[in-house]
TORTI-78247 format. One record per atom (N, C-alpha, C, O, CB): residue number from 0; x, y, z; residue in one letter. Coordinates in nm, 2 decimals. Glycine has a CB too. Layout:
[nudren NUM [X Y Z] "A"]
...
This chain:
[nudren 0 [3.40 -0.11 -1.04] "X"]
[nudren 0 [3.31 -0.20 -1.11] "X"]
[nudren 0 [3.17 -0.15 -1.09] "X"]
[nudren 0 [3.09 -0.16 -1.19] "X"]
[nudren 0 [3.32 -0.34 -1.05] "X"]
[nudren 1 [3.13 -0.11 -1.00] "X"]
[nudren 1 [2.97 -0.02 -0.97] "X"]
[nudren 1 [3.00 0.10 -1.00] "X"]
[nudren 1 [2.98 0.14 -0.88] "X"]
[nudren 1 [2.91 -0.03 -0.82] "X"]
[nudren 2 [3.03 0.20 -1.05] "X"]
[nudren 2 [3.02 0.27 -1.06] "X"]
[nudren 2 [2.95 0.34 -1.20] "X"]
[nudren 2 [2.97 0.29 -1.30] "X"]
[nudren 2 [3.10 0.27 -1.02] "X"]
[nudren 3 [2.91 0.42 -1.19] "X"]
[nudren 3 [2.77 0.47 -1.35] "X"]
[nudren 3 [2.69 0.28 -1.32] "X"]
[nudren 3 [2.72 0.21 -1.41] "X"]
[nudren 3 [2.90 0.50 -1.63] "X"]
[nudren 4 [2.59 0.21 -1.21] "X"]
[nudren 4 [2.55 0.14 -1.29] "X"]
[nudren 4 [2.58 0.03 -1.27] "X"]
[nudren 4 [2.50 -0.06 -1.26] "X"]
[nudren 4 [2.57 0.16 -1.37] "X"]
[nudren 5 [2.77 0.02 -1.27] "X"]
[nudren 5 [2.82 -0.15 -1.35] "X"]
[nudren 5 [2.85 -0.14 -1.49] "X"]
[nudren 5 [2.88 -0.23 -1.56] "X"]
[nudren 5 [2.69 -0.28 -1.36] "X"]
[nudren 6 [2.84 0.02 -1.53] "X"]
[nudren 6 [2.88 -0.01 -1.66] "X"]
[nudren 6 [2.98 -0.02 -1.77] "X"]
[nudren 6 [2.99 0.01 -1.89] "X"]
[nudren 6 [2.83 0.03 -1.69] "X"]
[nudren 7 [3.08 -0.10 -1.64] "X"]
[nudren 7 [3.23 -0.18 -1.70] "X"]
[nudren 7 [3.14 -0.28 -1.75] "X"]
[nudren 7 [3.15 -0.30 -1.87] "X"]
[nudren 7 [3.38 -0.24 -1.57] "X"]
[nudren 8 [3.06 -0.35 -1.67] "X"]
[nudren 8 [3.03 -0.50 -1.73] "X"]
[nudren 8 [2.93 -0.48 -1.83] "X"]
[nudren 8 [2.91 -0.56 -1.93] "X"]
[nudren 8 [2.97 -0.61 -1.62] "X"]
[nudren 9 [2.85 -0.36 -1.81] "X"]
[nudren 9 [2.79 -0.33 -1.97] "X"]
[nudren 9 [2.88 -0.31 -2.11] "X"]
[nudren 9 [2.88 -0.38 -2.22] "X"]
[nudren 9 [2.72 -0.19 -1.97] "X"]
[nudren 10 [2.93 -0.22 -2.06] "X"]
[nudren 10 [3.05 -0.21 -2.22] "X"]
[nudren 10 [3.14 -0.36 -2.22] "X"]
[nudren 10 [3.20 -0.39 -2.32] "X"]
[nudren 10 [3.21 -0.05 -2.20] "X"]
[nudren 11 [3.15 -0.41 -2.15] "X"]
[nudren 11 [3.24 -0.54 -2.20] "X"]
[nudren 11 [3.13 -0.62 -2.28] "X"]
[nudren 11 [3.15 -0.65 -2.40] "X"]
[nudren 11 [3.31 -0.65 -2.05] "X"]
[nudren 12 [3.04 -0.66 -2.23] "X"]
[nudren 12 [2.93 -0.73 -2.25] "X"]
[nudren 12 [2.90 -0.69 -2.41] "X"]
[nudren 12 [2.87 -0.77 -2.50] "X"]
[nudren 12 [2.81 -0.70 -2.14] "X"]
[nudren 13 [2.92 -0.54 -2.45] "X"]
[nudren 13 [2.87 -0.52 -2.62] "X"]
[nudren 13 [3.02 -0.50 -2.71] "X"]
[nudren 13 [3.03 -0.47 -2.83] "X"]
[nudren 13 [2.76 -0.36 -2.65] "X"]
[nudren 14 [3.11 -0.52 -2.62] "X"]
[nudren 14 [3.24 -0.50 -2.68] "X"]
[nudren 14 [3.36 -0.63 -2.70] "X"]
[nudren 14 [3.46 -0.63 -2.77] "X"]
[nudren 14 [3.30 -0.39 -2.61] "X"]
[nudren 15 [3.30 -0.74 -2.61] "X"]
[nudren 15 [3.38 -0.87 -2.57] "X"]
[nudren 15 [3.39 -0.93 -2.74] "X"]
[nudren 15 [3.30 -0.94 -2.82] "X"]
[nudren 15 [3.27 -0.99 -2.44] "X"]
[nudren 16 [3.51 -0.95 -2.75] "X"]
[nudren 16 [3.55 -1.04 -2.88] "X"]
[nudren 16 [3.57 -1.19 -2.80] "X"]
[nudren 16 [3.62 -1.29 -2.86] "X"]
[nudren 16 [3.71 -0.97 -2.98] "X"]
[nudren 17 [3.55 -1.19 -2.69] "X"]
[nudren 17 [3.58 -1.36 -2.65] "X"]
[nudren 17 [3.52 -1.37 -2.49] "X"]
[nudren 17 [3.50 -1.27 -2.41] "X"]
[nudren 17 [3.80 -1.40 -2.66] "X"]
[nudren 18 [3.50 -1.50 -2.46] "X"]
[nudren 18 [3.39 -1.50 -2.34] "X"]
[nudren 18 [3.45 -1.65 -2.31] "X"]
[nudren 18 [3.46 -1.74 -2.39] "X"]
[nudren 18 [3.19 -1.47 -2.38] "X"]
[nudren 19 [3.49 -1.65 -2.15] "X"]
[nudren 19 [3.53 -1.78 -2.09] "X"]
[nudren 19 [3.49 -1.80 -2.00] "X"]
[nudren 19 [3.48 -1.70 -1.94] "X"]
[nudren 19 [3.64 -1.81 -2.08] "X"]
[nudren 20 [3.44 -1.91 -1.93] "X"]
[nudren 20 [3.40 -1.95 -1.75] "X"]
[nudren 20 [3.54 -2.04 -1.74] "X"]
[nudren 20 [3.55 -2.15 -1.78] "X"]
[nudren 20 [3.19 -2.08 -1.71] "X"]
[nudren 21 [3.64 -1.96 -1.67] "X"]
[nudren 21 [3.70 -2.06 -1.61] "X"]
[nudren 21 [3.70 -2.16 -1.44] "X"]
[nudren 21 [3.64 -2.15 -1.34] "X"]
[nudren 21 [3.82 -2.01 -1.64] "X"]
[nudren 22 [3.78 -2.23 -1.48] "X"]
[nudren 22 [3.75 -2.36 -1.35] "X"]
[nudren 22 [3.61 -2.42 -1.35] "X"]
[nudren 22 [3.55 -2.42 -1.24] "X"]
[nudren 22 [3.77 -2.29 -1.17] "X"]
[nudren 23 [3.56 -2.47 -1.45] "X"]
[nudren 23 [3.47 -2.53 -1.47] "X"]
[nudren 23 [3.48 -2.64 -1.42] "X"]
[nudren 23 [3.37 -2.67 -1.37] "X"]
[nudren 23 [3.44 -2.52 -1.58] "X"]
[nudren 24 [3.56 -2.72 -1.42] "X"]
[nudren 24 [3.58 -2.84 -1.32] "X"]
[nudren 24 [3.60 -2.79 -1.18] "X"]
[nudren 24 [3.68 -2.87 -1.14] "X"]
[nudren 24 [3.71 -2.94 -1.37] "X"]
[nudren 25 [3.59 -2.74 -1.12] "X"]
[nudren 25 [3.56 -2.70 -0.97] "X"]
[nudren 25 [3.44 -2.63 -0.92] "X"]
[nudren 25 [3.34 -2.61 -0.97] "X"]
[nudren 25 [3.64 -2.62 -0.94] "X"]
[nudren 26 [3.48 -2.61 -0.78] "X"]
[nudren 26 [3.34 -2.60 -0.74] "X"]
[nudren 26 [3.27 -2.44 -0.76] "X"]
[nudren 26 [3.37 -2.38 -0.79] "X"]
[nudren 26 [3.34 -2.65 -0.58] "X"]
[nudren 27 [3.18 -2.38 -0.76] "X"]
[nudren 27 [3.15 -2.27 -0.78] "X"]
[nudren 27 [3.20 -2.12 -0.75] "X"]
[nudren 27 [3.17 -2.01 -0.80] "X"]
[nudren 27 [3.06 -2.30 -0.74] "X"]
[nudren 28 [3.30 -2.19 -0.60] "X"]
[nudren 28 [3.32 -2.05 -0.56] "X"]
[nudren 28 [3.44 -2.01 -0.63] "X"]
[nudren 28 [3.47 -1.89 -0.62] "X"]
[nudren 28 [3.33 -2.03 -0.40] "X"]
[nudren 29 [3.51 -2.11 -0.71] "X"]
[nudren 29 [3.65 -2.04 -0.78] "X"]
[nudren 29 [3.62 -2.01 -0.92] "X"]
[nudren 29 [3.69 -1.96 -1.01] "X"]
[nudren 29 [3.79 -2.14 -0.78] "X"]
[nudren 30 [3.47 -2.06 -0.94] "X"]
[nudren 30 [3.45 -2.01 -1.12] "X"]
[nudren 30 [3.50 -1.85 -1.15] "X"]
[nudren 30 [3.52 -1.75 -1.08] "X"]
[nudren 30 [3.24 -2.01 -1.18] "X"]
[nudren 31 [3.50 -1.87 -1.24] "X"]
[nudren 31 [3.49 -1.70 -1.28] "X"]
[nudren 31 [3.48 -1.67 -1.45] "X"]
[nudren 31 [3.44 -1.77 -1.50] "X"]
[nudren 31 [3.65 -1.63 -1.22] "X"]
[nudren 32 [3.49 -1.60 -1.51] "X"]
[nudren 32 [3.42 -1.50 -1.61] "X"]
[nudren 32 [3.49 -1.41 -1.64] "X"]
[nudren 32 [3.49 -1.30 -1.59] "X"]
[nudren 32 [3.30 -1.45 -1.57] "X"]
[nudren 33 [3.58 -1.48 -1.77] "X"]
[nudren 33 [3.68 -1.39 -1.81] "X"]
[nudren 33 [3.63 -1.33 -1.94] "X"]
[nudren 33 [3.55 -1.38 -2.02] "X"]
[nudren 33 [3.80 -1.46 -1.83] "X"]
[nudren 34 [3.68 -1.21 -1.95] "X"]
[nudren 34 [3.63 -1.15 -2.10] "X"]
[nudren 34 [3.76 -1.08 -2.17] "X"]
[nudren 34 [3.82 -1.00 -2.11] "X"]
[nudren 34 [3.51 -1.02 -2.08] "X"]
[nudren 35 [3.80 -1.12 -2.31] "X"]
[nudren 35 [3.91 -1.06 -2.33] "X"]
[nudren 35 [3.75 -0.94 -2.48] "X"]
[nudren 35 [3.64 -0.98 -2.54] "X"]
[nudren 35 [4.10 -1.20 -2.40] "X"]
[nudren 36 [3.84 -0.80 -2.46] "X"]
[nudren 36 [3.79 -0.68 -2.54] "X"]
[nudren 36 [3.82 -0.67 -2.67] "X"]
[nudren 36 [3.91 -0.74 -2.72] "X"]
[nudren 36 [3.83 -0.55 -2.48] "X"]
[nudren 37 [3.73 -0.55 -2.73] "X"]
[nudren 37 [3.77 -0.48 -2.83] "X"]
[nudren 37 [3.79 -0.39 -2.76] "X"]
[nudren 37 [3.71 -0.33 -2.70] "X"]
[nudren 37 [3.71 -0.46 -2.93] "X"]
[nudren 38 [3.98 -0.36 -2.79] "X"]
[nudren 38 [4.01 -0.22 -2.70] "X"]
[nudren 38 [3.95 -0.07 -2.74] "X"]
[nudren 38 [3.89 0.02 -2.68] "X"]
[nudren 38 [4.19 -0.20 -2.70] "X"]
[nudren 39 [3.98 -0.09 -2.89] "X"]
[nudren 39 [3.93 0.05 -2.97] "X"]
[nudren 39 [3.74 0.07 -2.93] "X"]
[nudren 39 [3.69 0.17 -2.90] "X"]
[nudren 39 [3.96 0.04 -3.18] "X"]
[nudren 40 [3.69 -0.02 -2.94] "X"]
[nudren 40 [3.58 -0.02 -2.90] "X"]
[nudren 40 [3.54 -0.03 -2.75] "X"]
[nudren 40 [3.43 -0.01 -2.72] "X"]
[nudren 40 [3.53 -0.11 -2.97] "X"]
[nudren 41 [3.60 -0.05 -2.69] "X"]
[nudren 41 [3.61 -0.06 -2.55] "X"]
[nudren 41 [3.59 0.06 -2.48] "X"]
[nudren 41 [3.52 0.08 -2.38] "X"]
[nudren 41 [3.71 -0.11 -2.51] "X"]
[nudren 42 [3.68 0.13 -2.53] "X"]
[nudren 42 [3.74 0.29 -2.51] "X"]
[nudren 42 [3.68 0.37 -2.57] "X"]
[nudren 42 [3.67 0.47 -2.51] "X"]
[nudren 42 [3.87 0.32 -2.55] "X"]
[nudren 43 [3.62 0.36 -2.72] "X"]
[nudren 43 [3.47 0.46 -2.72] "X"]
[nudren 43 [3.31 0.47 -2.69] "X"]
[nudren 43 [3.22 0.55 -2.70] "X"]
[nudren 43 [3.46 0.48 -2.82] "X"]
[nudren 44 [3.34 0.31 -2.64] "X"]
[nudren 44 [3.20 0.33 -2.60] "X"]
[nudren 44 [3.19 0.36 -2.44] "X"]
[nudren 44 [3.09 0.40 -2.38] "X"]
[nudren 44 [3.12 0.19 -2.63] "X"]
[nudren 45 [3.32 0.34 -2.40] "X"]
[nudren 45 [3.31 0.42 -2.21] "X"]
[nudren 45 [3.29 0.57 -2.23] "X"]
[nudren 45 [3.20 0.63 -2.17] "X"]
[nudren 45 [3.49 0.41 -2.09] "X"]
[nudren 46 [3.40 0.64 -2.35] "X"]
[nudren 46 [3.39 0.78 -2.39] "X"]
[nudren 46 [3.24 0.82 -2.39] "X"]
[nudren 46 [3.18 0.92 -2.35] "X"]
[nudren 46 [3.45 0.79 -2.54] "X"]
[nudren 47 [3.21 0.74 -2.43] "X"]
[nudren 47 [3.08 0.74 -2.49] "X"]
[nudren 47 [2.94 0.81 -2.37] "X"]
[nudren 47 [2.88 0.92 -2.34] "X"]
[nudren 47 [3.05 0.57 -2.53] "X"]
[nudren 48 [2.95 0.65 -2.31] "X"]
[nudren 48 [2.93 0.68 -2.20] "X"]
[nudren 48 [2.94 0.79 -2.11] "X"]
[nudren 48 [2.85 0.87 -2.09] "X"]
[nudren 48 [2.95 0.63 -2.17] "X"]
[nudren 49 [3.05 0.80 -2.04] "X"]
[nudren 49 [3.09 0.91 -1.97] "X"]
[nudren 49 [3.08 1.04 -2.00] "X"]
[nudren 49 [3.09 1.12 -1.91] "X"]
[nudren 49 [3.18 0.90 -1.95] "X"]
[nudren 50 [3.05 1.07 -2.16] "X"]
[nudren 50 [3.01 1.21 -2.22] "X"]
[nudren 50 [2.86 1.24 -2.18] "X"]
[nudren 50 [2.82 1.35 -2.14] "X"]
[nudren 50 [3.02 1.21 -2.38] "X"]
[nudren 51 [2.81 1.13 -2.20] "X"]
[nudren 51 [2.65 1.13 -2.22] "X"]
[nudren 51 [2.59 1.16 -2.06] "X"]
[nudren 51 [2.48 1.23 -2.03] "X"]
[nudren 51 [2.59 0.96 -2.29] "X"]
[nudren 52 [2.68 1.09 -1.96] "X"]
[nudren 52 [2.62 1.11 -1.82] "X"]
[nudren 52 [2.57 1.26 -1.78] "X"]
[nudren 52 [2.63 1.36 -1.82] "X"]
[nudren 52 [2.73 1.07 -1.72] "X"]
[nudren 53 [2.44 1.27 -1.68] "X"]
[nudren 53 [2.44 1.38 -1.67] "X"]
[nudren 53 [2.49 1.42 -1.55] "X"]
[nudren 53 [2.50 1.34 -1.45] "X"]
[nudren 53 [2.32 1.41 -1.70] "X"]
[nudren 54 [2.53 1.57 -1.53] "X"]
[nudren 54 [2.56 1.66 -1.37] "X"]
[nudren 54 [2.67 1.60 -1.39] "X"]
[nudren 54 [2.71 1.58 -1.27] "X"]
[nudren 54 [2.47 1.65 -1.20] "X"]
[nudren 55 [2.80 1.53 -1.50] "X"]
[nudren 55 [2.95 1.49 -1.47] "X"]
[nudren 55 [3.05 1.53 -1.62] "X"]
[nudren 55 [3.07 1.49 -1.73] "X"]
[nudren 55 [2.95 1.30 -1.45] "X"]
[nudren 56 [3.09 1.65 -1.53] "X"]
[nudren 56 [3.18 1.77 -1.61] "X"]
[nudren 56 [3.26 1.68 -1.63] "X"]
[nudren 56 [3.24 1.58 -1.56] "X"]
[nudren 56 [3.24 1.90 -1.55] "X"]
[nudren 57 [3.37 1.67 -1.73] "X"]
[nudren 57 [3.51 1.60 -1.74] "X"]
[nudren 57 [3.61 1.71 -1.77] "X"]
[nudren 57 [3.61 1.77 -1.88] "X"]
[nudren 57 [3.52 1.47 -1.85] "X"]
[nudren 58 [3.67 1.72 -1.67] "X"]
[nudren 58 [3.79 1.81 -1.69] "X"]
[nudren 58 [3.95 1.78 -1.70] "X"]
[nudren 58 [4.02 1.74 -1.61] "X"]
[nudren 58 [3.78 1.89 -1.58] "X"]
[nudren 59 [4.00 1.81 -1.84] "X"]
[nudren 59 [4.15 1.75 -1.81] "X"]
[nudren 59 [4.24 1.81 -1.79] "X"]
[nudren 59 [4.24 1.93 -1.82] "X"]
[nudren 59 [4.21 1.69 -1.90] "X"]
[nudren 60 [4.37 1.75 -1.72] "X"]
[nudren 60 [4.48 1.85 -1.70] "X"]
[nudren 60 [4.55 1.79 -1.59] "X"]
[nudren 60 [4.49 1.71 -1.52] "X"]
[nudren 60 [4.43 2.01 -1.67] "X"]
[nudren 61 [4.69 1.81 -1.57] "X"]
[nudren 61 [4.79 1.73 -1.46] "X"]
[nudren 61 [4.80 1.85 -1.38] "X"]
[nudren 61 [4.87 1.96 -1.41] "X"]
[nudren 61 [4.94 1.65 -1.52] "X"]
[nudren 62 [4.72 1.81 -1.26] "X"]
[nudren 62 [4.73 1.84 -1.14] "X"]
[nudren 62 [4.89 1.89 -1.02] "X"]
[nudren 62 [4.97 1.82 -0.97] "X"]
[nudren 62 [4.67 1.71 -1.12] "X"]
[nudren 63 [4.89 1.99 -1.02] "X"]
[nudren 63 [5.08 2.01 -0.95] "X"]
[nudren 63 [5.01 2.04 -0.81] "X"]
[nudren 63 [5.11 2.08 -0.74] "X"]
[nudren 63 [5.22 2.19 -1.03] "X"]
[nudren 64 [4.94 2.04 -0.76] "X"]
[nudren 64 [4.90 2.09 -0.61] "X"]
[nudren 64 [4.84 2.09 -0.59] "X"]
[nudren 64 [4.77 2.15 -0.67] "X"]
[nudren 64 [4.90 2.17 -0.56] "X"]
[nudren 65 [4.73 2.01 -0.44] "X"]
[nudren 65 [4.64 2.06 -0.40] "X"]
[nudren 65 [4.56 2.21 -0.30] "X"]
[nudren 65 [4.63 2.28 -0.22] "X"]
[nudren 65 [4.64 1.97 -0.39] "X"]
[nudren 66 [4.50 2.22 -0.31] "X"]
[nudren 66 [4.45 2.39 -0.25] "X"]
[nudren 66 [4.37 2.35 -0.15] "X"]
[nudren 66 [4.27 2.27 -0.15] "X"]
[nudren 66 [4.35 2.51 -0.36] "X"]
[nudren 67 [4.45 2.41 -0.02] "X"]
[nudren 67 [4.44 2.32 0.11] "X"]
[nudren 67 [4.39 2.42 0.20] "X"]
[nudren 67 [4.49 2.48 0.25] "X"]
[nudren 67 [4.59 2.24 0.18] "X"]
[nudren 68 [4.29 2.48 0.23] "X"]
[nudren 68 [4.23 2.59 0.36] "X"]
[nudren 68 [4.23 2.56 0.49] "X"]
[nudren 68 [4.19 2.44 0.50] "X"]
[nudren 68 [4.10 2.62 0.35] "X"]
[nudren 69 [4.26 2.61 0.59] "X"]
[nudren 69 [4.21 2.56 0.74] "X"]
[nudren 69 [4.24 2.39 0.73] "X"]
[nudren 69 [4.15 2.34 0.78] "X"]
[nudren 69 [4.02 2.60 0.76] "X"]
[nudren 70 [4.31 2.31 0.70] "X"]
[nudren 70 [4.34 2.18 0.70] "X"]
[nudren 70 [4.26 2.07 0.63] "X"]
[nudren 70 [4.24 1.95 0.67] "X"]
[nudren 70 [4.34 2.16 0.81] "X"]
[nudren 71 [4.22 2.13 0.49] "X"]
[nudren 71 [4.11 2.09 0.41] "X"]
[nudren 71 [4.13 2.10 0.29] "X"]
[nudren 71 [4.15 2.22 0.25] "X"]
[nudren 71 [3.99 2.15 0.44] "X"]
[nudren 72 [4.14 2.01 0.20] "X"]
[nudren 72 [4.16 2.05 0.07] "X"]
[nudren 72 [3.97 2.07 0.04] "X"]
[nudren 72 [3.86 2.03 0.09] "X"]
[nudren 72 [4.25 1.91 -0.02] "X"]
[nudren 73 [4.02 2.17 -0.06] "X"]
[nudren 73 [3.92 2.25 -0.15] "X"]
[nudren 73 [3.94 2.26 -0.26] "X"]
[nudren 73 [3.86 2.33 -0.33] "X"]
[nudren 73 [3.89 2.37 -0.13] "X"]
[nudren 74 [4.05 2.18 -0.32] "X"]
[nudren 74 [4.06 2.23 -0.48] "X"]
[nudren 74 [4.16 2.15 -0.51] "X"]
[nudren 74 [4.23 2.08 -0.42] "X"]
[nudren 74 [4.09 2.39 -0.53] "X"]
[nudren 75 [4.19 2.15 -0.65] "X"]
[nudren 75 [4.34 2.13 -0.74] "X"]
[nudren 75 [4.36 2.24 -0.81] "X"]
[nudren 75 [4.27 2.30 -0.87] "X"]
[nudren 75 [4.35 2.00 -0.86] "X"]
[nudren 76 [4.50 2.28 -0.80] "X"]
[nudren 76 [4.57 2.34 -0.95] "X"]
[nudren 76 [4.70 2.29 -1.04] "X"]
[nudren 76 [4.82 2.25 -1.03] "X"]
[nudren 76 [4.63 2.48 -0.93] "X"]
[nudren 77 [4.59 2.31 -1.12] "X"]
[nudren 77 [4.67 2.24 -1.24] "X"]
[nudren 77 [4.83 2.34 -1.31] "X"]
[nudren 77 [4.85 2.46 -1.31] "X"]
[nudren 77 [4.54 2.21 -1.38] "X"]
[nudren 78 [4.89 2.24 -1.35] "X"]
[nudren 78 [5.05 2.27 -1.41] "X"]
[nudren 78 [5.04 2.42 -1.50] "X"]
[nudren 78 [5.14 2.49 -1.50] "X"]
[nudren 78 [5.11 2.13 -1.54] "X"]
[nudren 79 [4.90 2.45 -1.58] "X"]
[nudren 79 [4.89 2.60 -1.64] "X"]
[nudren 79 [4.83 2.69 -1.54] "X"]
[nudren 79 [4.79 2.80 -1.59] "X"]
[nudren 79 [4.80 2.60 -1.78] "X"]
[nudren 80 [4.81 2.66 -1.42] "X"]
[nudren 80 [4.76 2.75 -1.29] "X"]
[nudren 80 [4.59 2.79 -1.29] "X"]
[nudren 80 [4.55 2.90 -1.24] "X"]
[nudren 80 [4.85 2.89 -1.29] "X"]
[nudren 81 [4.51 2.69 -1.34] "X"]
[nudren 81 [4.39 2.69 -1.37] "X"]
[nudren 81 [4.34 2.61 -1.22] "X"]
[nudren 81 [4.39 2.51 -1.17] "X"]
[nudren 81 [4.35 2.61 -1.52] "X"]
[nudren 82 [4.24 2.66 -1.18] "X"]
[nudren 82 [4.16 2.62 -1.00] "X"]
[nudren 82 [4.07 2.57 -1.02] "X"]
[nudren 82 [3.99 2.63 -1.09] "X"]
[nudren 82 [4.10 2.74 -0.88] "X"]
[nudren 83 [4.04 2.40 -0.98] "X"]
[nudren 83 [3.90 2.35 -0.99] "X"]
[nudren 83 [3.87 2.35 -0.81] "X"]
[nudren 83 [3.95 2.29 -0.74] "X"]
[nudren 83 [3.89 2.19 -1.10] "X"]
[nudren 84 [3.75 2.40 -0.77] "X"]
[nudren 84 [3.77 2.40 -0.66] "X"]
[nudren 84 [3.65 2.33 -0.66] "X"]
[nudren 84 [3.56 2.35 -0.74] "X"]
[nudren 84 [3.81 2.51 -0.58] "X"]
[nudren 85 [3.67 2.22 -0.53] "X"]
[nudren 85 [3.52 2.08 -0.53] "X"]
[nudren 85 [3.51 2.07 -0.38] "X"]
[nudren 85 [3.56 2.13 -0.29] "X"]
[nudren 85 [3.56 1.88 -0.62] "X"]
[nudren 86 [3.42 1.98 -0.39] "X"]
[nudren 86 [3.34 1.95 -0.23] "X"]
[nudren 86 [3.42 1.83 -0.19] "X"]
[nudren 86 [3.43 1.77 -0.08] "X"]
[nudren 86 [3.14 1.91 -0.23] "X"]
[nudren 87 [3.46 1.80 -0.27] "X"]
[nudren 87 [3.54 1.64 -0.26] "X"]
[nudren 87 [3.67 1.64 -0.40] "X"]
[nudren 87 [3.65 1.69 -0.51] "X"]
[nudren 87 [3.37 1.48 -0.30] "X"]
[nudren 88 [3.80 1.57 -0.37] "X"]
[nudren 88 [3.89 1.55 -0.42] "X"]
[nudren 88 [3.92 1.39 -0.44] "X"]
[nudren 88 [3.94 1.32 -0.34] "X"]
[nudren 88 [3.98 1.63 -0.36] "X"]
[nudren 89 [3.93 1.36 -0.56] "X"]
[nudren 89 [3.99 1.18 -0.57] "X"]
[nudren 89 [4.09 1.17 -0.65] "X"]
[nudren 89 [4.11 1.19 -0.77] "X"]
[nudren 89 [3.89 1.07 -0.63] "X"]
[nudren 90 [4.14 1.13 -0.56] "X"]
[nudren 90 [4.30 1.10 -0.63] "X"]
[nudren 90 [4.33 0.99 -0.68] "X"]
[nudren 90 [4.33 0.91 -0.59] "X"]
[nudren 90 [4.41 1.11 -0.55] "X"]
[nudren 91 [4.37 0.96 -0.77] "X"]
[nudren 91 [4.38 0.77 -0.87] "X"]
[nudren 91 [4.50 0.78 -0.97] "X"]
[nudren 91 [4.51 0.88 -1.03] "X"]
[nudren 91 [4.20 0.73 -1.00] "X"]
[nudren 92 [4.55 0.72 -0.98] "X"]
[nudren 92 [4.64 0.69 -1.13] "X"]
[nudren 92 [4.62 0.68 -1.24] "X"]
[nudren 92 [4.59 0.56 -1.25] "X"]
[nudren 92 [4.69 0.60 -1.14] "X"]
[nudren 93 [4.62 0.72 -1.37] "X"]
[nudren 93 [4.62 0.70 -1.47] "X"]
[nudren 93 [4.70 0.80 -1.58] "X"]
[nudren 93 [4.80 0.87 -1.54] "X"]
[nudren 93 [4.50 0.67 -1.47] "X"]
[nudren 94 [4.67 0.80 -1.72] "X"]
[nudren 94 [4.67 0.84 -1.82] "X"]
[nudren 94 [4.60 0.91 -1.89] "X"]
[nudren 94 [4.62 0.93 -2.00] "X"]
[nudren 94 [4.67 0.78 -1.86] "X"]
């Protein structure tokens, strides 16, 4: 959610097709602030974003190994045998 910013809650904020506070009959600490999207728009304006950032390469490709020295990873290689080697590795789920 903080990350570039907060600017999940920026792009929702210019992409939200609908805006709710639920538990409005309760007390403050269970309110909350639902937002349903425009997905297509949702998804190019993060693109968007994330292109435009500066010093943040985007590199794609599925990962088969990490590249491990002295007890340290230093890298990934990917499934066509291409080496991105970094100072730091994060590993997450997606698509």
């Amino acid at each position: 959610i903080y990350a570039l910013g907060g600017q999940m809650a920026k792009t929702i904020d210019k992409t939200h097709i609908q805006m709710r506070m639920l538990n409005t009959g309760k007390g403050p600490a269970v309110r909350a602030l639902r937002a349903q999207a425009d997905k297509v728009l949702y998804q190019q304006e993060m693109k968007r974003v994330i292109e435009d950032e500066e010093n943040l390469h985007i590199m794609q490709g599925m990962v088969d190994e990490l590249i491990i020295e002295d007890n340290e990873v230093k890298g990934v290689r990917t499934n066509i045998g291409t080496e991105y080697l970094s100072k730091a590795v994060i590993i997450t789920t997606g698509t």
